[in-house]
C-alpha positions, 0 to 999 in steps of 0.5 A: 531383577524382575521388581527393578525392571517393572519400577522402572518401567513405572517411572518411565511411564510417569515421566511420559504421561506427565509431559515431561518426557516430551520436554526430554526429547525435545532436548535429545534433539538438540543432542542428536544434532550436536553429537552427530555434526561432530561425528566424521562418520557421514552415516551417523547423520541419517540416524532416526528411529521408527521401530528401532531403539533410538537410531538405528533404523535410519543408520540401517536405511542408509547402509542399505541404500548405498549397497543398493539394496532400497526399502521400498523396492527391494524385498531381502531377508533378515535374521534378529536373535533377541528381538525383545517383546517384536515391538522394538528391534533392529528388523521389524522396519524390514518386515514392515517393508515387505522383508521375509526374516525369522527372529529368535528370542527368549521373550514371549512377542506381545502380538502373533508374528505369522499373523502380522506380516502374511506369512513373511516372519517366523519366530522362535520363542527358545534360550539361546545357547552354543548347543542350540546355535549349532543344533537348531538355529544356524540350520535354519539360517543356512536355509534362508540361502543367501542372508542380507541382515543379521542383527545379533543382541542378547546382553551376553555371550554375543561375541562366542554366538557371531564366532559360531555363526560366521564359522558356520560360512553364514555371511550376511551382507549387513550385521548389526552387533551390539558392543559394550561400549563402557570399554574404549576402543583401545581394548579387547575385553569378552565376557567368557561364555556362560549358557546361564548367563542372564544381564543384571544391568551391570557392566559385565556383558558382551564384549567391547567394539574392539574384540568385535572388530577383530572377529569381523575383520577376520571374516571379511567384514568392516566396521562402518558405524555405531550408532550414537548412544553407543549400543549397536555396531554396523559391519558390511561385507568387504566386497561392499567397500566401494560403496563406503569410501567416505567413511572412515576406517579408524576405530576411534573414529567410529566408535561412540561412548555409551550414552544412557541419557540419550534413550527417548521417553516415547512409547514403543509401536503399540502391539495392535499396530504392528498387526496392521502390515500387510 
């Protein structure tokens, strides 16, 4: 597994050097435009990426915006369980703009979280499995009082971990959620729980937009994006409705395909750099 990543990883970074990755994503460009104006979903056109994998911050902006919670004015808090190596995830642009926000995962950051955003940012480095959720981690949630991002990614036992946290009455205003989108939106499929669960880079992950939006909708939630590769699925609160009447309410109409070839070949932000907020 190890071996496969670090090849790929080599070869990506051939492609990059080589200046064919700008020839790629100049081409994505183009895709994104196509695959975005065909969409009846008005909030898949503000996607963009600063941090985030491909466009998910710009879909974040827009959420945010239409529920009055503006970056750049409004100081919020976050929660992000599987946040890679902090140079690439769904909440670094949060804490780039003033958030205060804690991040669990099973990989070791590439820079010092207490030392890159005066204080604002806690992280825990742990395996996440049901016993320690219930231990440890939806503790220190609860503590965070009134939540207003949760993003959730761990390649595995996702759906079994947000039944646990929404059961525990954490509720945040947005909940960014991967799915797996290889399974339409016409079927409920869950990987079981299995806390020794580690992605090989298959199908078998997650669970599909489907079972996810069941779950939500149980709690109160609605569904009202995905972004356009497929990855990561965009719940509000209810009482937040009236800010999404132009969105629309039917699965298929919001549900996006997995598309792989849509990643971009840029580099992600450089660790130094993200030292650099204040």
């Amino acid at each position: 597994m190890k071996i496969k990543l670090r090849l790929l990883n080599y070869i990506k970074n051939i492609i990059y050097m080589g200046g064919l990755g700008d020839v790629h994503d100049m081409a994505l460009e183009k895709n994104f435009s196509i695959y975005s104006a065909s969409s009846p979903n008005p909030i898949l056109r503000s996607g963009k990426s600063y941090f985030s994998q491909v466009d998910e911050d710009g879909i974040t902006e827009e959420i945010l915006r239409r529920i009055e919670l503006n970056l750049g004015s409004y100081r919020g808090t976050f929660v992000e369980l599987g946040v890679g190596d902090g140079t690439e995830n769904n909440t670094l642009l949060l804490a780039a703009n003033g958030w205060k926000g804690h991040w669990f995962g099973g990989q070791e950051l590439s820079f010092r979280a207490e030392s890159a955003f005066a204080g604002r940012l806690n992280f825990d480095r742990c395996w996440i499995t049901s016993e320690l959720l219930t231990s440890s981690i939806i503790p220190r949630i609860l503590n965070l009082g009134d939540l207003d991002l949760l993003s959730l990614d761990l390649d595995g036992n996702d759906w079994h971990f947000c039944k646990k946290i929404l059961e525990a009455g954490i509720r945040p205003k947005v909940w960014i959620q991967e799915y797996n989108s290889l399974f339409p939106p016409s079927v409920s499929w869950c990987m079981p729980y299995d806390s020794t669960h580690v992605w090989d880079l298959t199908s078998y992950f997650g669970a599909s937009l489907l079972a996810f939006n069941e779950l939500f909708e149980s709690f109160g939630y609605r569904l009202v994006s995905c972004n356009i590769t497929g990855a990561n699925a965009f719940f509000v609160r209810s009482d937040f409705d009236g800010a999404f009447k132009d969105v629309p309410r039917e699965l298929k109409d919001l549900f996006m395909p997995s598309r792989p070839w849509l990643y971009r070949s840029r580099k992600k932000m450089d660790s130094r750099a993200v030292t650099g907020f204040q």
